[in-house]
C-alpha positions as CSV (number, residue, x, y, z in Angstrom):
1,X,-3.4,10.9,-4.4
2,X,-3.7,14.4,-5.3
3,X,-3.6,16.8,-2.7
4,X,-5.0,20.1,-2.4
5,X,-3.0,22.8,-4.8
6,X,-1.3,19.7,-6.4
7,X,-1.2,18.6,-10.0
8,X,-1.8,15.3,-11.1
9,X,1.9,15.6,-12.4
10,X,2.5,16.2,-8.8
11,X,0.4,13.2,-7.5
12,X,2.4,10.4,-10.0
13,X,5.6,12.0,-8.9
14,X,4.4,12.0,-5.1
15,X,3.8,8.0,-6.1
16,X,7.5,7.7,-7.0
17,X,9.1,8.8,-4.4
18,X,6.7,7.3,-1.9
19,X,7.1,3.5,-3.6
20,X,11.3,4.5,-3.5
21,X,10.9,5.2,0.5
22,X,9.0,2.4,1.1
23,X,11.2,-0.1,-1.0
24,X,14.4,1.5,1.5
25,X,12.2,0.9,4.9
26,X,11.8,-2.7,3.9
27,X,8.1,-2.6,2.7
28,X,7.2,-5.6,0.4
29,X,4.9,-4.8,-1.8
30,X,2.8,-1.5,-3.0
31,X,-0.6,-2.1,-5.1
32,X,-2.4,0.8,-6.6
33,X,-6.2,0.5,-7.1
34,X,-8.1,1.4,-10.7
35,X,-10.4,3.9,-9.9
36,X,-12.2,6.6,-12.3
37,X,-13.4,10.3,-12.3
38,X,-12.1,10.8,-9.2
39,X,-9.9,14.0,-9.2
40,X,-8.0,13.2,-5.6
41,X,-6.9,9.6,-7.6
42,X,-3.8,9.3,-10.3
43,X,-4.4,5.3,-10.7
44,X,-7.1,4.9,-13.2
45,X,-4.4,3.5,-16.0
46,X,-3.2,1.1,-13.2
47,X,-1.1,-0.7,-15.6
48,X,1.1,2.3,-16.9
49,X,1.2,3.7,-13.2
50,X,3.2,0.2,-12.2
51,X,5.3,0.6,-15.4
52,X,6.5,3.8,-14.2
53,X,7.1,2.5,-10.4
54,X,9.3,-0.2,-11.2
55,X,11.3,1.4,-13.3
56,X,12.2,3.5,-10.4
57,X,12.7,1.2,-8.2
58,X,14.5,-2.5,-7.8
59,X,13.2,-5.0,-5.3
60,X,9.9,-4.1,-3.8
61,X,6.8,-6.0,-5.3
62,X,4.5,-4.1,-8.2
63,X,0.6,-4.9,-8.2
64,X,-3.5,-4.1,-8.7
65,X,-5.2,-3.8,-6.1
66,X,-7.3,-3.7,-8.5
67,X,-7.9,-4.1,-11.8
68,X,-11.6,-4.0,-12.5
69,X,-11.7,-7.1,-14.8
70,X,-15.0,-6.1,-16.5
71,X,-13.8,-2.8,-18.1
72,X,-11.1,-4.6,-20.1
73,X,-11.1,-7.9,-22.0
74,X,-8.8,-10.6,-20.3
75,X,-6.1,-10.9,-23.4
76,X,-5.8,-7.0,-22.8
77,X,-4.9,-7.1,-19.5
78,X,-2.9,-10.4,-19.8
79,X,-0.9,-8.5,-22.2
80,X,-0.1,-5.4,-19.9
81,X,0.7,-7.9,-17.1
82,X,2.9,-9.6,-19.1
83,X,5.1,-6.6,-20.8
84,X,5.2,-5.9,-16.9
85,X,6.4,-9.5,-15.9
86,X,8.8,-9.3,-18.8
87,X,10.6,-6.6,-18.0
88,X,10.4,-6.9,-14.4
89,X,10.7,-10.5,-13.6
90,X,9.1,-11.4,-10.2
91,X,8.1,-8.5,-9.0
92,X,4.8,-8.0,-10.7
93,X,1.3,-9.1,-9.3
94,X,-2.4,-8.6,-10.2
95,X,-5.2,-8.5,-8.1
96,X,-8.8,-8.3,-9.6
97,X,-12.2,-7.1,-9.0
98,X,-15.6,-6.9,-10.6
99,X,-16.9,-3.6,-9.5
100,X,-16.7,-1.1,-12.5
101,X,-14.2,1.1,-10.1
102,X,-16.4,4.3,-11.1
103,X,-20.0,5.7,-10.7
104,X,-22.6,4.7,-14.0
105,X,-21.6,7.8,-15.9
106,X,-18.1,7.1,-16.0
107,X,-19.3,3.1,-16.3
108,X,-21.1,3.9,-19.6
109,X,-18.0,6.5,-20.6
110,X,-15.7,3.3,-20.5
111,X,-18.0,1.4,-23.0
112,X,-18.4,-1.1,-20.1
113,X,-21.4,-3.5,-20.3
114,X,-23.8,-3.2,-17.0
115,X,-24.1,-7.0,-17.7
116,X,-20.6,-7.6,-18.1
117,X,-19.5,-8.2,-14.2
118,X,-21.6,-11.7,-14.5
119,X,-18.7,-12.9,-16.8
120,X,-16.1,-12.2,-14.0
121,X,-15.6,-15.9,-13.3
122,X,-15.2,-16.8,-16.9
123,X,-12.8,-13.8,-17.5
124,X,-10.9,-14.6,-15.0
125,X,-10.5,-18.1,-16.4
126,X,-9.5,-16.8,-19.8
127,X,-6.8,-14.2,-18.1
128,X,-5.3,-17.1,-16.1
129,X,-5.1,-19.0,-19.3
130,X,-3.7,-16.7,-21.4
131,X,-0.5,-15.5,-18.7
132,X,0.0,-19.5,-18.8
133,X,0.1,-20.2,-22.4
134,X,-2.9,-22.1,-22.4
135,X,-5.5,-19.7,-24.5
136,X,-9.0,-21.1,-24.0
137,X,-9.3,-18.7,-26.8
138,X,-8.8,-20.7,-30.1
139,X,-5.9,-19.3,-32.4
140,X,-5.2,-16.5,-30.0
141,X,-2.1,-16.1,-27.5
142,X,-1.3,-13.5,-25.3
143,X,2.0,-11.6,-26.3
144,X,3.5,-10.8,-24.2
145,X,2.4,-12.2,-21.6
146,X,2.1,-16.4,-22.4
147,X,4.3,-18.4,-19.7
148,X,4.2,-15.5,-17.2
149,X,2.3,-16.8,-15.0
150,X,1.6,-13.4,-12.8
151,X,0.3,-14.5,-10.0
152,X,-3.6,-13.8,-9.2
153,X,-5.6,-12.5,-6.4
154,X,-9.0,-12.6,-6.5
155,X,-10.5,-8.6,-4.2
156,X,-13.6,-8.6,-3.2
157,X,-15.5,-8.0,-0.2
158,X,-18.4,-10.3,-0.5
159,X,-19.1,-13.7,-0.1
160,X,-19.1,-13.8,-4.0
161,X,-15.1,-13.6,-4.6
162,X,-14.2,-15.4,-1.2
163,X,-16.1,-18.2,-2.9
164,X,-14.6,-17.8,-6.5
165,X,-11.6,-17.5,-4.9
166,X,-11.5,-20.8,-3.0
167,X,-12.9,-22.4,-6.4
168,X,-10.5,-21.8,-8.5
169,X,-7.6,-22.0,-5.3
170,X,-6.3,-18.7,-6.0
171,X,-5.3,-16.1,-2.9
172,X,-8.1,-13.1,-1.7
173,X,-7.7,-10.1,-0.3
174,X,-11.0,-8.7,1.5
175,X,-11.5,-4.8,1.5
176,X,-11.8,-4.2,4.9
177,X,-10.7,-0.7,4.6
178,X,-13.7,0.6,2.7
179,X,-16.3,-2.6,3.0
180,X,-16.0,-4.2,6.7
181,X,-19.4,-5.7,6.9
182,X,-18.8,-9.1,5.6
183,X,-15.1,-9.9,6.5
184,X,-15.3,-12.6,9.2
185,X,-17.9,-14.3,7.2
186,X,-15.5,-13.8,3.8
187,X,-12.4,-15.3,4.9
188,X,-14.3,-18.4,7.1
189,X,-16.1,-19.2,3.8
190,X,-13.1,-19.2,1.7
191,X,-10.6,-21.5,3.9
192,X,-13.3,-23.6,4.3
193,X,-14.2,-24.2,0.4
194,X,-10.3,-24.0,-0.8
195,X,-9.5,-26.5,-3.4
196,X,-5.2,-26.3,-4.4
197,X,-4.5,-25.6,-7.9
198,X,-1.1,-24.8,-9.6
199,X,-0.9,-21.5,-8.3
200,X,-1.5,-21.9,-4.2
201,X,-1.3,-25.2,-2.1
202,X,-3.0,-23.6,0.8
203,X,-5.3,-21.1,1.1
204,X,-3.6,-17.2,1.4
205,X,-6.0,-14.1,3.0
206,X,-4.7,-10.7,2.8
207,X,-6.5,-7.9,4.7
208,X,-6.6,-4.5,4.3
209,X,-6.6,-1.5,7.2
210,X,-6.8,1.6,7.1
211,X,-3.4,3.2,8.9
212,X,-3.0,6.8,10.7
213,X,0.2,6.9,13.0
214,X,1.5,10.2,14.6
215,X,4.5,10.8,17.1
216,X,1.7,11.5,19.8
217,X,-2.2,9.7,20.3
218,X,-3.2,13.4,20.0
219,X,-1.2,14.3,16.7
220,X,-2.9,10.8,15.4
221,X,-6.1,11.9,15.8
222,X,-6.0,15.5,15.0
223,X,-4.3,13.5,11.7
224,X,-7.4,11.3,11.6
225,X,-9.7,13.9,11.5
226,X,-8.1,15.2,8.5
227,X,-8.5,12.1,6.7
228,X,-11.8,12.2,7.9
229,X,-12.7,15.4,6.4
230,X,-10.8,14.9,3.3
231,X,-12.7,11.2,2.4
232,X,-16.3,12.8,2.9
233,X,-15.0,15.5,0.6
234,X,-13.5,12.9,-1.8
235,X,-16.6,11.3,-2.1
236,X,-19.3,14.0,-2.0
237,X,-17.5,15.7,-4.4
238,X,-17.0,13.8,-7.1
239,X,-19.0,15.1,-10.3
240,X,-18.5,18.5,-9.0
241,X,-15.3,19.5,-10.5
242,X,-14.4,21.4,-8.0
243,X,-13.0,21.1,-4.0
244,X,-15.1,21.6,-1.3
245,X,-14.4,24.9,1.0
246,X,-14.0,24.0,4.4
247,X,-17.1,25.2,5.4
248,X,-18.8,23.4,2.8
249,X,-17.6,20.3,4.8
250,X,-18.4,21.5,8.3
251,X,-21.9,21.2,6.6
252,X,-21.5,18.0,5.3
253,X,-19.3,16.1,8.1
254,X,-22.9,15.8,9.8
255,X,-25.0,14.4,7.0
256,X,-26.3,10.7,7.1
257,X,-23.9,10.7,3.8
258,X,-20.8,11.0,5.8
259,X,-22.0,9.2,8.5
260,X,-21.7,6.3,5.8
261,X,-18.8,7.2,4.3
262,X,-16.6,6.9,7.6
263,X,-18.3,4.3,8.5
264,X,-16.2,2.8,5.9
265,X,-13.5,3.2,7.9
266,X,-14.2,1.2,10.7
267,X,-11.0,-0.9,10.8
268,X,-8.3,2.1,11.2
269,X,-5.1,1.9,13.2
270,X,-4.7,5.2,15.2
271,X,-2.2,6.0,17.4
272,X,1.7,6.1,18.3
273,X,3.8,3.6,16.1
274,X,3.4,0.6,19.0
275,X,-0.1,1.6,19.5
276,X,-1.2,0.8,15.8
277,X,1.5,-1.7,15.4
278,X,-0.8,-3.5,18.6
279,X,-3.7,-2.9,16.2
280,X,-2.6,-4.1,13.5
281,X,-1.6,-7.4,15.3
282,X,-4.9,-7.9,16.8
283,X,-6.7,-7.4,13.5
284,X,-4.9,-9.6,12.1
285,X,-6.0,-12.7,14.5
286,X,-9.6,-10.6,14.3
287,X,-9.6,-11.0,10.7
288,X,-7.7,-14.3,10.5
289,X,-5.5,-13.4,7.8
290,X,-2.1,-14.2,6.4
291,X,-0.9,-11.0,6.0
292,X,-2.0,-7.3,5.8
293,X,-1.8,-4.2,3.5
294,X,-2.3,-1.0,4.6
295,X,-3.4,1.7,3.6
296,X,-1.7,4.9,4.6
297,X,-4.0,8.1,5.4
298,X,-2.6,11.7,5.7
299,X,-3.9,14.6,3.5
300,X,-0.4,15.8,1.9
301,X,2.6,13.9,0.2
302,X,5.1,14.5,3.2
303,X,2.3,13.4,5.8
304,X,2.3,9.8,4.3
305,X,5.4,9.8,4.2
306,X,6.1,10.4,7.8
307,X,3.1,8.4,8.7
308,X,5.1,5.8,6.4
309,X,8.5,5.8,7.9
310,X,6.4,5.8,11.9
311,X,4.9,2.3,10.9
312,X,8.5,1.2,9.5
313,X,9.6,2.1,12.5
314,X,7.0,0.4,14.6
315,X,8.5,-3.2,13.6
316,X,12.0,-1.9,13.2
């Protein structure tokens, strides 16, 4: 993320050091998200982003979360993944969506097809079968990347990819930290229609939720109000090429706009490190998942990582 005054230079390095802290406070896994024309977001070459992670650091688990499978063709991205998986060996991981990841400007900028998102399923069948060596694509094998076997998660958050999900018995991971309409229906729908394949035995939910933890309940939510602020910004802004004043958002925080935009955030931890870590536990059995990733809001580099190091702390 780049905050205010920063450069994206300082954002990717920001990413660094924040995937190094985490991998020391016993974190398992980071995924960064492929999103375009966005100016507070680094991620939009997701692949190269992880490249540069992992090669500074050593244990902690690289993935998408995620790559938008219609903007590139499946052997693309099955060869990306597996130059990743190749040089770092288990710790590699790709998550997948069909949104474009952009607005339709930036959707016709990437030569993406506005038709192209009904081919998720059979893309996704094509990038599994090119990471396994089996090209459904005659004459054509994914190098690198055949006999990787990176393991898939099928994002959504619709009934669509809980569905496609438990067809093809891959894991999901709902976005309940931007979409929370549809979760409980999601997951039920996707234990329910599971089917085992090579890759999972049993079904697998991950669950995302939005985290803002503070050394006090009112640091947190002076804290969440700044995350507040700065997402309505984020989001009203894009297209403008240019930040917001803070007056500007004064005027905005009231619009029916914003009022959408935060409610977004609906499922968001706030509080003292055992206050969210109590929030997080009972979203958990809300949600009915297996495990959750969070996602860690402060406006500036050194508030996430404080905010990162409270939650560490919270199950220390």
């Amino acid at each position: 993320m780049v905050g205010r005054g920063d450069t994206v230079a300082d954002a990717l390095n920001a990413t660094r050091v924040i995937a190094q802290a985490a991998e020391a406070r016993g974190y398992r896994r980071i995924w960064y998200a492929e999103h375009h024309n966005m100016s507070s977001i680094t991620s939009a070459a997701t692949a190269v982003l992880i490249a540069h992670v992992a090669g500074n650091t050593r244990r902690i688990l690289l993935g998408s979360g995620g790559v938008m499978l219609p903007n590139h063709s499946p052997l693309a991205i099955a060869e990306q993944f597996g130059t990743l998986a190749s040089l770092h060996p288990g710790r590699i991981e790709l998550g997948l969506g069909r949104a474009p990841g952009s607005d339709p400007a930036t959707t016709h900028a990437l030569r993406r097809d506005q038709a192209s998102a009904e081919a998720f399923p059979q893309d996704v069948l094509e990038l599994q079968a090119f990471l396994a060596g089996e090209s459904l694509v005659p004459g054509v094998q994914a190098i690198p990347g055949a006999g990787t076997h990176v393991p898939l998660t099928i994002l959504g958050s619709s009934l669509f990819g809980a569905q496609l999900a438990a067809h093809l018995g891959l894991r999901y991971g709902f976005a309940s930290h931007f979409a929370p309409e549809a979760l409980v229906d999601a997951v039920a729908l996707y234990r329910r229609m599971f089917t085992p394949s090579g890759q999972s035995e049993v079904p697998h939910v991950t669950a995302a939720m939005n985290v803002v933890v503070a050394e006090s309940p009112e640091a947190a939510e002076d804290l969440l109000e700044q995350v507040r602020r700065r997402r309505v910004a984020s989001f009203l802004g894009r297209g403008y090429g240019r930040e917001f004043t803070e007056d500007e958002i004064d005027q905005l925080i009231g619009t029916p706009q914003a009022a959408q935009i935060l409610g977004m955030m609906r499922h968001t931890a706030v509080g003292t490190p055992p206050q969210v870590r109590t929030q997080l536990e009972e979203f958990q059995s809300f949600a009915d998942a297996d495990e959750l990733i969070v996602v860690i809001n402060a406006v500036t580099t050194e508030g996430r990582l404080r905010c990162l190091n409270l939650l560490a702390d919270a199950y220390a």
